[in-house]
Predicted model as a PDB file, atoms N, CA, C, CB and O in Angstrom, pLDDT in the B-factor column:
MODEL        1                                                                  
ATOM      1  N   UNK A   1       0.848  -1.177   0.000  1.00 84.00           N  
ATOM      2  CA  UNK A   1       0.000   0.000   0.000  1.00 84.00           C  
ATOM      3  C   UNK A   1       0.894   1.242   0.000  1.00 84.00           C  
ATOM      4  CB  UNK A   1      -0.965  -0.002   1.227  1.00 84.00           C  
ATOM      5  O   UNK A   1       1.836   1.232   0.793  1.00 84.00           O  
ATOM      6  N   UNK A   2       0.721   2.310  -0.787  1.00 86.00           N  
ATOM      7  CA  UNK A   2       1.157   3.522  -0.641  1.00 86.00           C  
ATOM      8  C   UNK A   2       0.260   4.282   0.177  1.00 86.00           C  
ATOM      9  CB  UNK A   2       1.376   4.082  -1.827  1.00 86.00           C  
ATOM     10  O   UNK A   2      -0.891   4.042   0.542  1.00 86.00           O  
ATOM     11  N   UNK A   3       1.347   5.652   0.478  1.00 91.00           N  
ATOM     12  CA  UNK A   3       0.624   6.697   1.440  1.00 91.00           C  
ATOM     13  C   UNK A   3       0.858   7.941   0.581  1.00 91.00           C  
ATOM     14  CB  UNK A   3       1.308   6.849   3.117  1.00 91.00           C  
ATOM     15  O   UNK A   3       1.954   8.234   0.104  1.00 91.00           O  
ATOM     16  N   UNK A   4      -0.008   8.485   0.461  1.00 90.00           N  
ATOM     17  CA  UNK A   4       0.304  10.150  -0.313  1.00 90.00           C  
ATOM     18  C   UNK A   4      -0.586  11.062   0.474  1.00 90.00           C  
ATOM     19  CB  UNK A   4      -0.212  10.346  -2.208  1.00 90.00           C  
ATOM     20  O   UNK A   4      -1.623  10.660   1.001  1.00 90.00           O  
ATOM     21  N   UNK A   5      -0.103  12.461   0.551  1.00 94.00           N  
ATOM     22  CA  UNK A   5      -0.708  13.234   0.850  1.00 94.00           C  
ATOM     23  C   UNK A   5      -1.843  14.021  -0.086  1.00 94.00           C  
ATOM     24  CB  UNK A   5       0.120  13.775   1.292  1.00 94.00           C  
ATOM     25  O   UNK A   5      -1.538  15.213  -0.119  1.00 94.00           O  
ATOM     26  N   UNK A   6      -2.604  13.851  -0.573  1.00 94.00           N  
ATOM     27  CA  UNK A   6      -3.760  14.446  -1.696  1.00 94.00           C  
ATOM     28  C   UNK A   6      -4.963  15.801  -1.100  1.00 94.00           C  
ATOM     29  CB  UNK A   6      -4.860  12.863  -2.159  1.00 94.00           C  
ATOM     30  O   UNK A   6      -5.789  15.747  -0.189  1.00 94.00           O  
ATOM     31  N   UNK A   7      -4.705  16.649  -1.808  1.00 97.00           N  
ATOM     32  CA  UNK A   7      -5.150  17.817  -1.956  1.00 97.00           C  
ATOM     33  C   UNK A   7      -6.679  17.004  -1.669  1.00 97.00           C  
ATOM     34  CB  UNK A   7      -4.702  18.715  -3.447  1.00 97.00           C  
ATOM     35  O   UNK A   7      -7.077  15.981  -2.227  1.00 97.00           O  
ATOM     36  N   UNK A   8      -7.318  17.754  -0.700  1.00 96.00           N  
ATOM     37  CA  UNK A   8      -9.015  16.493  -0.562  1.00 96.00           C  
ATOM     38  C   UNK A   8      -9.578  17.353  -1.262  1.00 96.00           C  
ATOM     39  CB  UNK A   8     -10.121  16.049   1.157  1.00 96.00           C  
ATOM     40  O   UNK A   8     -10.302  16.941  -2.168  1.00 96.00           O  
ATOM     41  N   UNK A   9      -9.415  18.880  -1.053  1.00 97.00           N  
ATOM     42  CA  UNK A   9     -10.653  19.362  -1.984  1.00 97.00           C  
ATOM     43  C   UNK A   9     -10.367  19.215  -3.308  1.00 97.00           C  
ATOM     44  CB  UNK A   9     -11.059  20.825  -1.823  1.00 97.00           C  
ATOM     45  O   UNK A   9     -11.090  20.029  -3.882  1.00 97.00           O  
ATOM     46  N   UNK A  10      -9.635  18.557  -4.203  1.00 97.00           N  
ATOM     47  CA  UNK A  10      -9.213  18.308  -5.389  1.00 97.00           C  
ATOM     48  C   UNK A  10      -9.682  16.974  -5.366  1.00 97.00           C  
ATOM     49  CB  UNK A  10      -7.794  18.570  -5.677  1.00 97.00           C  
ATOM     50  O   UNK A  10     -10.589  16.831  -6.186  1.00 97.00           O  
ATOM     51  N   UNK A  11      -9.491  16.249  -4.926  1.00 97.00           N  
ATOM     52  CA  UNK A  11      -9.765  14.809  -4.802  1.00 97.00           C  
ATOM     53  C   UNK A  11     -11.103  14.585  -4.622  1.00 97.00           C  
ATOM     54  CB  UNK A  11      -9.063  14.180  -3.742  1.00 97.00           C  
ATOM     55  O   UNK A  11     -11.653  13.538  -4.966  1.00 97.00           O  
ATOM     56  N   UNK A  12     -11.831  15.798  -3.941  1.00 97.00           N  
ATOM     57  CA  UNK A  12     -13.416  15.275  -4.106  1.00 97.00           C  
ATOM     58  C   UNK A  12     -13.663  15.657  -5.084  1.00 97.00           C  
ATOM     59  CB  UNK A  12     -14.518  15.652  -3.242  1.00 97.00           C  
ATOM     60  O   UNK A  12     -14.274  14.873  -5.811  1.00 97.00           O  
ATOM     61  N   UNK A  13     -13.373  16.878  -5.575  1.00 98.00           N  
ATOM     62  CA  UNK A  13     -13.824  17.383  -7.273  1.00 98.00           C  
ATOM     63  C   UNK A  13     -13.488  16.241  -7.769  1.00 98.00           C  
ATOM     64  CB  UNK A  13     -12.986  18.750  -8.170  1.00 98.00           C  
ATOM     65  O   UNK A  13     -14.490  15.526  -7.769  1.00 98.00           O  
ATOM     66  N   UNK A  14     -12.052  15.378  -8.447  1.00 97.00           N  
ATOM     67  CA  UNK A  14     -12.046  14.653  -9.021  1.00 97.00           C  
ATOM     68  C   UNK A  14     -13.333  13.338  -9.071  1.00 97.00           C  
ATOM     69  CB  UNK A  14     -10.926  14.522  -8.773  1.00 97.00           C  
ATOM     70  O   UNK A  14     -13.971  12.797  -9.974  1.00 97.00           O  
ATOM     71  N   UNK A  15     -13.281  13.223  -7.729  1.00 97.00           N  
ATOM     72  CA  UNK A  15     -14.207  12.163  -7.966  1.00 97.00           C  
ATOM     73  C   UNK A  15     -15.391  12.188  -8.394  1.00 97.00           C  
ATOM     74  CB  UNK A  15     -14.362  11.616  -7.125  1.00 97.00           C  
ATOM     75  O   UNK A  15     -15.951  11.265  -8.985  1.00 97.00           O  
ATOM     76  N   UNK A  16     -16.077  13.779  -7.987  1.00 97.00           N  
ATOM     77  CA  UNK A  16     -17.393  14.106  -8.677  1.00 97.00           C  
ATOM     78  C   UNK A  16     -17.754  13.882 -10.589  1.00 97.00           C  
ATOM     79  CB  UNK A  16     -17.492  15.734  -8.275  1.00 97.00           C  
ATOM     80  O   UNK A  16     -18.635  13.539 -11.376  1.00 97.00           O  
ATOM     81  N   UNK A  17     -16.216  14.413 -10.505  1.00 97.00           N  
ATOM     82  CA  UNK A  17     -16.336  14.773 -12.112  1.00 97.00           C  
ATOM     83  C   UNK A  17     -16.171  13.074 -12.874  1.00 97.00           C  
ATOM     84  CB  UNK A  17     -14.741  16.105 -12.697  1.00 97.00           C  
ATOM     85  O   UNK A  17     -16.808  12.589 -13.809  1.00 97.00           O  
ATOM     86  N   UNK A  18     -15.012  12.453 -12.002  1.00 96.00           N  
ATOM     87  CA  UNK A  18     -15.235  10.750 -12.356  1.00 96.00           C  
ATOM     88  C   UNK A  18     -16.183  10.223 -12.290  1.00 96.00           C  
ATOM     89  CB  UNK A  18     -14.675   9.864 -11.720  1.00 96.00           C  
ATOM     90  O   UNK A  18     -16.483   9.569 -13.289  1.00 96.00           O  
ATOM     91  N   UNK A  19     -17.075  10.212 -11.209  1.00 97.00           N  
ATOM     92  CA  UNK A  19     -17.935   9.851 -10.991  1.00 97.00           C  
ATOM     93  C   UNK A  19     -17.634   8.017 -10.045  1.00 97.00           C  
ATOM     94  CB  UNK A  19     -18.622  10.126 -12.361  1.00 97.00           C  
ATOM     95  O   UNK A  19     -18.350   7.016 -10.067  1.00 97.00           O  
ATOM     96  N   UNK A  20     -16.669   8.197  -9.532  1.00 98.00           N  
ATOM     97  CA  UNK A  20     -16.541   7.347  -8.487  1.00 98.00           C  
ATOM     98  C   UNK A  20     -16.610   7.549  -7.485  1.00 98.00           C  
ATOM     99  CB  UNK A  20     -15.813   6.873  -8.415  1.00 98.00           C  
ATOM    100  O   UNK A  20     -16.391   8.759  -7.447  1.00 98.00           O  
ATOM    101  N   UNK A  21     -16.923   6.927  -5.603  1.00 97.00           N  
ATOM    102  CA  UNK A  21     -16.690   6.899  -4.802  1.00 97.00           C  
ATOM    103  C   UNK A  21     -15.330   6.886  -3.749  1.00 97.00           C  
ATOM    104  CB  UNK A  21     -17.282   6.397  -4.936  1.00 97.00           C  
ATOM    105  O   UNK A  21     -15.124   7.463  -2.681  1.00 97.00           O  
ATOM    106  N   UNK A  22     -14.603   6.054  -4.479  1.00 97.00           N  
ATOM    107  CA  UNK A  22     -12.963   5.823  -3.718  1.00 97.00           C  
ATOM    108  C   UNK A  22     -12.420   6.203  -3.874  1.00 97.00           C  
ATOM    109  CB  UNK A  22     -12.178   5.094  -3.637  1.00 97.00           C  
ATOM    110  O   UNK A  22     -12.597   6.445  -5.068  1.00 97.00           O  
ATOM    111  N   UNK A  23     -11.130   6.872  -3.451  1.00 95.00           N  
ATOM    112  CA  UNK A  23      -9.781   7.586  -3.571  1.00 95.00           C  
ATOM    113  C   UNK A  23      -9.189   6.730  -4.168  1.00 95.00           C  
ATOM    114  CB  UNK A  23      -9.026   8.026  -2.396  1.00 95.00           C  
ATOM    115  O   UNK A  23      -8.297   7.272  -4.822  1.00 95.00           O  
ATOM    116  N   UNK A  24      -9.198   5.524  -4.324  1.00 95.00           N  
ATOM    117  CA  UNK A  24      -8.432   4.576  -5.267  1.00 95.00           C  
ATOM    118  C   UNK A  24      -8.938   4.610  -6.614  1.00 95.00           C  
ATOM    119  CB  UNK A  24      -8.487   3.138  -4.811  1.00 95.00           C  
ATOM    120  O   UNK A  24      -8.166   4.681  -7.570  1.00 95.00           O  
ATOM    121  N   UNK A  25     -10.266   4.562  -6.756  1.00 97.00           N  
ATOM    122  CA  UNK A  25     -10.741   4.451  -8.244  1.00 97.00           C  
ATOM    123  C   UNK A  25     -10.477   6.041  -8.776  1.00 97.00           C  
ATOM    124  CB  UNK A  25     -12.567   3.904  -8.377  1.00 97.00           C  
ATOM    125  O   UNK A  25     -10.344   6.275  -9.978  1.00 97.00           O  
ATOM    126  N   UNK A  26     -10.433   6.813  -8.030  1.00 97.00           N  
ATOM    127  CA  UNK A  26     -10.359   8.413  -8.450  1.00 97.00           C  
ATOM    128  C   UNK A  26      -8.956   8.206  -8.976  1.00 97.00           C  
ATOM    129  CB  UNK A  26     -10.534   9.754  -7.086  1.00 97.00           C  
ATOM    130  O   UNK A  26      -8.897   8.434 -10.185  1.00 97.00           O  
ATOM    131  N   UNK A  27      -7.580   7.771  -8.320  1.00 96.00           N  
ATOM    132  CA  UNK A  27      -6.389   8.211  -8.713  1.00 96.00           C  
ATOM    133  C   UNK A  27      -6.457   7.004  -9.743  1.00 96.00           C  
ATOM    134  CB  UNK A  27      -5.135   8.383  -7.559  1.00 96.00           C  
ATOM    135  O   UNK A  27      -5.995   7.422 -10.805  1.00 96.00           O  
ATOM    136  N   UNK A  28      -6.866   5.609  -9.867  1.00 96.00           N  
ATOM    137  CA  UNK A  28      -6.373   4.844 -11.041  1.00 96.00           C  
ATOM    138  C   UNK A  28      -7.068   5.507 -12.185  1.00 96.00           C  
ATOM    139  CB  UNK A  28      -6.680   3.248 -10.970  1.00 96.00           C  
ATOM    140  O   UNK A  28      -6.343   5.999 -13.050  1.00 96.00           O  
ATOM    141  N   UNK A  29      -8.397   5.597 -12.326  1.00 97.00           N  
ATOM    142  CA  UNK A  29      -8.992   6.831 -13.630  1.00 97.00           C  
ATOM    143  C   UNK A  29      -8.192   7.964 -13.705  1.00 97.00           C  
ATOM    144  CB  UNK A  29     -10.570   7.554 -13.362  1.00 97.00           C  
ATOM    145  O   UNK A  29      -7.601   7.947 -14.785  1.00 97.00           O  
ATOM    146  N   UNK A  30      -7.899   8.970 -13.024  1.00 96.00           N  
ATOM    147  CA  UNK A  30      -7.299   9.821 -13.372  1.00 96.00           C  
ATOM    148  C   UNK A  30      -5.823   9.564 -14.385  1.00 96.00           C  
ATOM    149  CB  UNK A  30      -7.202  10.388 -12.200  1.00 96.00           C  
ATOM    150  O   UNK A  30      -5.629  10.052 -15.498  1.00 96.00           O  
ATOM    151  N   UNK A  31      -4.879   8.632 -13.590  1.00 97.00           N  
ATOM    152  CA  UNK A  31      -3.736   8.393 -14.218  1.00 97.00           C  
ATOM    153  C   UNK A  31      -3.784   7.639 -15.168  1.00 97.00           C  
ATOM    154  CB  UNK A  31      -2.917   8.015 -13.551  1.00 97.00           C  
ATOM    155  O   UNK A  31      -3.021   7.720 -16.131  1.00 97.00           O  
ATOM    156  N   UNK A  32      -5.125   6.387 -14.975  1.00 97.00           N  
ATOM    157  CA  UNK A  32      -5.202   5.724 -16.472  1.00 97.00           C  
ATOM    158  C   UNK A  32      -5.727   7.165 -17.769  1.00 97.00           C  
ATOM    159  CB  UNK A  32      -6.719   4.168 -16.354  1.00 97.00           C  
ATOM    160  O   UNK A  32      -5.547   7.191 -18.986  1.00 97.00           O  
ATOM    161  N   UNK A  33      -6.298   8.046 -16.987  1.00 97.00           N  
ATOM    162  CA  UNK A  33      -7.336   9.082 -18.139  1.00 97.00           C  
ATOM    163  C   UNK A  33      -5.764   9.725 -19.167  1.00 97.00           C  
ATOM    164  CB  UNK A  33      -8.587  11.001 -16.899  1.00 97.00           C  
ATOM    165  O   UNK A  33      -5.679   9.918 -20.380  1.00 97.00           O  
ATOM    166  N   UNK A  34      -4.677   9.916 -18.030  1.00 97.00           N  
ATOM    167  CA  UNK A  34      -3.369  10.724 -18.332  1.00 97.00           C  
ATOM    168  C   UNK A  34      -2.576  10.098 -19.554  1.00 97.00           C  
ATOM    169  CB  UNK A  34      -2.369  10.730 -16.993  1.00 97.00           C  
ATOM    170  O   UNK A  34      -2.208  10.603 -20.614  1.00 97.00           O  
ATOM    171  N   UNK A  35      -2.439   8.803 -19.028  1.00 98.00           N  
ATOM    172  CA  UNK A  35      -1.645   7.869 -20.297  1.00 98.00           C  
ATOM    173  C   UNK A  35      -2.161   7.614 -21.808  1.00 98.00           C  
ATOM    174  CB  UNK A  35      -1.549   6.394 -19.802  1.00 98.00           C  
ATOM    175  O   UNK A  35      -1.478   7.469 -22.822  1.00 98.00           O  
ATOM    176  N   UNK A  36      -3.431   7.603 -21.674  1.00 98.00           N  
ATOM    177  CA  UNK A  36      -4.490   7.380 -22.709  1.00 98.00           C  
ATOM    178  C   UNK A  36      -4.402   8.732 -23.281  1.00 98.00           C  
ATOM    179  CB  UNK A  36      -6.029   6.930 -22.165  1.00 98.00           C  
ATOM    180  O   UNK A  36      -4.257   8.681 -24.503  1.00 98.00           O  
ATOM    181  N   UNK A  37      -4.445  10.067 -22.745  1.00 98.00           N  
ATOM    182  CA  UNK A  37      -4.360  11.197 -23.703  1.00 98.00           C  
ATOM    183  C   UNK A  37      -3.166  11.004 -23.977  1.00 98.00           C  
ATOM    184  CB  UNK A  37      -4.669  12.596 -23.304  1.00 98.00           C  
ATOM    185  O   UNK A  37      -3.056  11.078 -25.201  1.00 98.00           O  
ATOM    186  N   UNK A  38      -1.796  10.707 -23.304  1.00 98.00           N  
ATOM    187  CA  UNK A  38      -0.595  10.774 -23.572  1.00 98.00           C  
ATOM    188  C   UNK A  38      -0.231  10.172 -25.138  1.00 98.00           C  
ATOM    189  CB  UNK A  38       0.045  10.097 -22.442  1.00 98.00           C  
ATOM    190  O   UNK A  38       0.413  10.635 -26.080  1.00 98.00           O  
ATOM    191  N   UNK A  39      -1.023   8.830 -24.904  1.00 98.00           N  
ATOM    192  CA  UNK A  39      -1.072   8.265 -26.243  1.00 98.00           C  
ATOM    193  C   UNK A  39      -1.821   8.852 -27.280  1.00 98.00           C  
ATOM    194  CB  UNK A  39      -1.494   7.071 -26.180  1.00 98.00           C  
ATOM    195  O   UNK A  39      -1.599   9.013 -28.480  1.00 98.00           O  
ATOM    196  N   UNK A  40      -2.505   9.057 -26.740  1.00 98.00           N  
ATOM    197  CA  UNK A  40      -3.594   9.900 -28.584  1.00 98.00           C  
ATOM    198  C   UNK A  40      -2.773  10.550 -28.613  1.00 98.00           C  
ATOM    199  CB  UNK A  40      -5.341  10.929 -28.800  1.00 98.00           C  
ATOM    200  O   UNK A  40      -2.248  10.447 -29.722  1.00 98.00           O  
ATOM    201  N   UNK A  41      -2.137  11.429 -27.843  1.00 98.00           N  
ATOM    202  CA  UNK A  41      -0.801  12.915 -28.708  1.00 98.00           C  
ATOM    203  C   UNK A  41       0.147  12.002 -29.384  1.00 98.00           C  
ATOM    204  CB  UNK A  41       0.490  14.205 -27.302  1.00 98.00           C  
ATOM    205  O   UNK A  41       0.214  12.078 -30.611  1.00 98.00           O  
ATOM    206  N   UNK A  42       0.706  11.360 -28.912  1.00 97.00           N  
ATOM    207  CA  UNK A  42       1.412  10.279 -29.307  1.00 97.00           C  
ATOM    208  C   UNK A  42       0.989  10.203 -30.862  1.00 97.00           C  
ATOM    209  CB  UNK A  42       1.080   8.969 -28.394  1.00 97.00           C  
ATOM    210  O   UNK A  42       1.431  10.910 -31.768  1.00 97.00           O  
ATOM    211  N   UNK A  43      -0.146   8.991 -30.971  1.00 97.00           N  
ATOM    212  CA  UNK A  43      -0.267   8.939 -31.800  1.00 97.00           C  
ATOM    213  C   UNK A  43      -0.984  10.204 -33.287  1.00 97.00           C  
ATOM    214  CB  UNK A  43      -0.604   7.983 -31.356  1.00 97.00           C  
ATOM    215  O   UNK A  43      -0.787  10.238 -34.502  1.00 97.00           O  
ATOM    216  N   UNK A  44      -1.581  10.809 -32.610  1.00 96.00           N  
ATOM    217  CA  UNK A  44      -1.450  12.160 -33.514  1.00 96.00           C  
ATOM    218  C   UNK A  44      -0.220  12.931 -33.900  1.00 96.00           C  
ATOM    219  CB  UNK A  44      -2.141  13.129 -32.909  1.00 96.00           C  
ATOM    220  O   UNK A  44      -0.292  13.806 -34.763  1.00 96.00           O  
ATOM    221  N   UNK A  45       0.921  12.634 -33.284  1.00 96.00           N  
ATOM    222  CA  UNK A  45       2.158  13.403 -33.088  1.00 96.00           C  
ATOM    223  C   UNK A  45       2.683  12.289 -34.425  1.00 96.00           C  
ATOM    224  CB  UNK A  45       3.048  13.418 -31.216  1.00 96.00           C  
ATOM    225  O   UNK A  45       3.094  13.017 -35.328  1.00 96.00           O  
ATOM    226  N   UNK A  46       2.779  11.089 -34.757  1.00 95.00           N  
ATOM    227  CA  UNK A  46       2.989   9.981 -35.364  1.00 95.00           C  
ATOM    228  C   UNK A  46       1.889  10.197 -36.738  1.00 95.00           C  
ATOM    229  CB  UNK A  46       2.739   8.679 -34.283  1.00 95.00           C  
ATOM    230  O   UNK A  46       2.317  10.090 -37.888  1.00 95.00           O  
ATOM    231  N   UNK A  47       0.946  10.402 -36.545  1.00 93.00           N  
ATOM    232  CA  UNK A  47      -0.013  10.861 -38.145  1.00 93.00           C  
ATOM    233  C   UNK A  47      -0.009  12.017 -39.048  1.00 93.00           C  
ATOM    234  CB  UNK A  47      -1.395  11.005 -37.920  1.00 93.00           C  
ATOM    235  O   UNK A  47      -0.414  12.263 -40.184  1.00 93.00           O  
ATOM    236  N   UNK A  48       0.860  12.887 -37.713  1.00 92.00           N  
ATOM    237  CA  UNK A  48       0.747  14.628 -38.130  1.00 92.00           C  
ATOM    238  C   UNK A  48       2.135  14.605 -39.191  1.00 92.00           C  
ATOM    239  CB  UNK A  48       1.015  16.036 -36.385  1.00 92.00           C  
ATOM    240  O   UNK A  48       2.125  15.669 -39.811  1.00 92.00           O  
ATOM    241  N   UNK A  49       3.011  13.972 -39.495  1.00 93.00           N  
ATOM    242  CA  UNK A  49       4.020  13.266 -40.566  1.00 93.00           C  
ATOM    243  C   UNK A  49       3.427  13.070 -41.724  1.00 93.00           C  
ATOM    244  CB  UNK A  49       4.561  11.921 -40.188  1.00 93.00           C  
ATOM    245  O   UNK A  49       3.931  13.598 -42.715  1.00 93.00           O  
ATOM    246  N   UNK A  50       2.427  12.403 -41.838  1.00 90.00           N  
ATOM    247  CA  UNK A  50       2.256  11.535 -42.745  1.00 90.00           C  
ATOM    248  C   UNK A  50       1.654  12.414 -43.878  1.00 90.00           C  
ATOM    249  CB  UNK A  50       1.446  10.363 -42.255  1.00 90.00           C  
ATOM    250  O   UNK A  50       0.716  13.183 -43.670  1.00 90.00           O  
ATOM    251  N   UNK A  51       2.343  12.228 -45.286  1.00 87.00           N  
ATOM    252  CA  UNK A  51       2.082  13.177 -46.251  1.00 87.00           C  
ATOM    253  C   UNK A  51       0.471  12.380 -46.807  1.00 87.00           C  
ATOM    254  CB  UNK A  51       3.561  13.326 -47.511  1.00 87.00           C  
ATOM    255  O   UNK A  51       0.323  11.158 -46.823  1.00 87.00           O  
ATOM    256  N   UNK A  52      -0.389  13.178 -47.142  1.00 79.00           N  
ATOM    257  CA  UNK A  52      -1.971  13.042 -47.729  1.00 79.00           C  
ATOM    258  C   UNK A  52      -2.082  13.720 -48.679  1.00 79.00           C  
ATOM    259  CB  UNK A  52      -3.118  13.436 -46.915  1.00 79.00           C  
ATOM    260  O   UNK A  52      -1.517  14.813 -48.662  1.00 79.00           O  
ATOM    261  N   UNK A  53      -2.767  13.356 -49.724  1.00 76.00           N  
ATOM    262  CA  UNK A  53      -3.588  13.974 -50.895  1.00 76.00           C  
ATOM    263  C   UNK A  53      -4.731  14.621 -50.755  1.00 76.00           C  
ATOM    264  CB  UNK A  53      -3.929  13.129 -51.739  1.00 76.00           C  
ATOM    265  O   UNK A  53      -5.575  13.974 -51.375  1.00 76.00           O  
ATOM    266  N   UNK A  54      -5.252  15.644 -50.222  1.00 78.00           N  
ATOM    267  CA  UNK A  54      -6.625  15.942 -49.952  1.00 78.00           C  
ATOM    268  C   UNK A  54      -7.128  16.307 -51.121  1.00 78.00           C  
ATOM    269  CB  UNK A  54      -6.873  16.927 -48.963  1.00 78.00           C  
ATOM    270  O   UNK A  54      -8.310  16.643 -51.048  1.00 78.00           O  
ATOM    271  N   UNK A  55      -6.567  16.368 -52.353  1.00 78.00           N  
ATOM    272  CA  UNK A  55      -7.205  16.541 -53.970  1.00 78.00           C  
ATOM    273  C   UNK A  55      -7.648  15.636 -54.429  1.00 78.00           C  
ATOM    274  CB  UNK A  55      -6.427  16.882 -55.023  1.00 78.00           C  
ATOM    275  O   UNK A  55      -6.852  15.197 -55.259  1.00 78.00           O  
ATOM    276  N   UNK A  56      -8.981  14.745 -54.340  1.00 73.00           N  
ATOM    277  CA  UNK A  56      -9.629  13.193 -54.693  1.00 73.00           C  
ATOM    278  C   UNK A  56      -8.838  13.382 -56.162  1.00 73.00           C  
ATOM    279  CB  UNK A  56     -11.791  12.927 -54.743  1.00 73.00           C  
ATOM    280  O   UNK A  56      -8.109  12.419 -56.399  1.00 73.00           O  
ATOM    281  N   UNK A  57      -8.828  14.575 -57.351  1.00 76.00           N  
ATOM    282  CA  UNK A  57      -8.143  14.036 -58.450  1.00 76.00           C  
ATOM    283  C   UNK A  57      -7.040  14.039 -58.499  1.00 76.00           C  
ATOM    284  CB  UNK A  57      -8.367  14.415 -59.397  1.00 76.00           C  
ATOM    285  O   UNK A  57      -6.558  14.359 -59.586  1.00 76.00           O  
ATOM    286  N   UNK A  58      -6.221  13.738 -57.520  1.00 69.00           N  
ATOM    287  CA  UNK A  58      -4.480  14.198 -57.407  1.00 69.00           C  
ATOM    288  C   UNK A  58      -3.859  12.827 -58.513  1.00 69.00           C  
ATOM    289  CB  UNK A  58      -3.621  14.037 -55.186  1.00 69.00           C  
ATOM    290  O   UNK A  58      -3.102  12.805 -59.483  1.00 69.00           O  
ATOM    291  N   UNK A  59      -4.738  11.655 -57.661  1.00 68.00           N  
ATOM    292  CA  UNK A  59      -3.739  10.665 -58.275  1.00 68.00           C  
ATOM    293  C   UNK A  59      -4.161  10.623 -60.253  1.00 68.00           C  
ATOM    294  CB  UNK A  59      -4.070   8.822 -57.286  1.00 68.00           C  
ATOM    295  O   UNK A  59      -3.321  10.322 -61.100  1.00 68.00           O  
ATOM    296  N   UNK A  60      -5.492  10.970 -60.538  1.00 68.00           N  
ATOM    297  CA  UNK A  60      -5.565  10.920 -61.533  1.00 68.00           C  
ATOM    298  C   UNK A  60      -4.897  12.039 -62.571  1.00 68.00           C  
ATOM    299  CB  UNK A  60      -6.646  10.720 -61.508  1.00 68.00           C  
ATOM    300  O   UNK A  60      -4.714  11.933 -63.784  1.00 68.00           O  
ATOM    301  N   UNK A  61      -4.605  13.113 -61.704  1.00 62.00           N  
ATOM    302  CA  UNK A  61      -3.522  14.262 -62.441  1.00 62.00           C  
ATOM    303  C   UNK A  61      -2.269  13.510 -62.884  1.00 62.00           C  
ATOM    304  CB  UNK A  61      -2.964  15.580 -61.306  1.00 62.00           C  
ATOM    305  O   UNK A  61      -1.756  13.453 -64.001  1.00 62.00           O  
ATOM    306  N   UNK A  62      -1.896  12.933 -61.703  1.00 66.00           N  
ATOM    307  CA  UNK A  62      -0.924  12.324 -61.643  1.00 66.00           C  
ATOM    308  C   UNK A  62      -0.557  11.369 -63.174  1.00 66.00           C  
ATOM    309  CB  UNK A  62      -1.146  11.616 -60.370  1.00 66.00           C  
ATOM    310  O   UNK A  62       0.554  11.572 -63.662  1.00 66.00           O  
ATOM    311  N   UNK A  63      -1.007  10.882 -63.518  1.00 64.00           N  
ATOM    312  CA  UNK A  63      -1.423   9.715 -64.392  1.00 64.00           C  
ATOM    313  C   UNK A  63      -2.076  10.093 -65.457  1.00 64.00           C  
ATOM    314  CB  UNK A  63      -2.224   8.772 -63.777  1.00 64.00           C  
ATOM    315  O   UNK A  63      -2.748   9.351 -66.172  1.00 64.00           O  
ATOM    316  N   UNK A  64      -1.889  11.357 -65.614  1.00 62.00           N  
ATOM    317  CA  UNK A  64      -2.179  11.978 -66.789  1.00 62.00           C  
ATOM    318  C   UNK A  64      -3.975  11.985 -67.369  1.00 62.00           C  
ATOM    319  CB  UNK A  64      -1.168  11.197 -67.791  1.00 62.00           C  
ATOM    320  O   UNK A  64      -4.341  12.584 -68.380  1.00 62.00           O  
ATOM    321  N   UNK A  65      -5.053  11.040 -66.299  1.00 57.00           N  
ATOM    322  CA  UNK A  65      -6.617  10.730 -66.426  1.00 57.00           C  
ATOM    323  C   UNK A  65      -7.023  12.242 -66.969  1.00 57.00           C  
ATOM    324  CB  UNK A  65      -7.496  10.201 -64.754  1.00 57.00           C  
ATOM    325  O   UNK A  65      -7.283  12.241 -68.172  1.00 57.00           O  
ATOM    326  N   UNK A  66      -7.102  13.218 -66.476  1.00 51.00           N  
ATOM    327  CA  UNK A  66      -8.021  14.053 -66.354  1.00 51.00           C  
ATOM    328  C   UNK A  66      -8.351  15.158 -67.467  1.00 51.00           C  
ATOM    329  CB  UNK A  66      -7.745  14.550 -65.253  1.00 51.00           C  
ATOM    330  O   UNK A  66      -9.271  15.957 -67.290  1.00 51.00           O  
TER     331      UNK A  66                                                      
ENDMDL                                                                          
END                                                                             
């Protein structure tokens, strides 16, 4: 078991807004909520690279179609 000192009036907001009862389910949602955005930046940070065609006739320019 750990011991931390936690801000309570933060910790009850949290839990309101979680919508849990326990100081345990409040801090595992919260820090699971943290990693999970961590990753969407992540992975947006990983898509925001990636070159796209937003011209539907690009590839057919391309290829001389049009």
């Amino acid at each position: 078991m750990t011991s931390v000192d936690v801000d309570t009036e933060l910790l009850t907001a949290a839990k309101s807004i979680l919508g849990v009862r326990t100081t345990k389910d409040a801090i595992n949602q919260a820090l699971g909520d943290i990693v999970k955005r961590q990753r969407q930046l992540d992975a947006l940070a990983t898509l925001s690279v990636i070159e796209v065609d937003v011209d539907p006739r690009a590839e057919e320019l391309r290829d001389g179609d049009a």
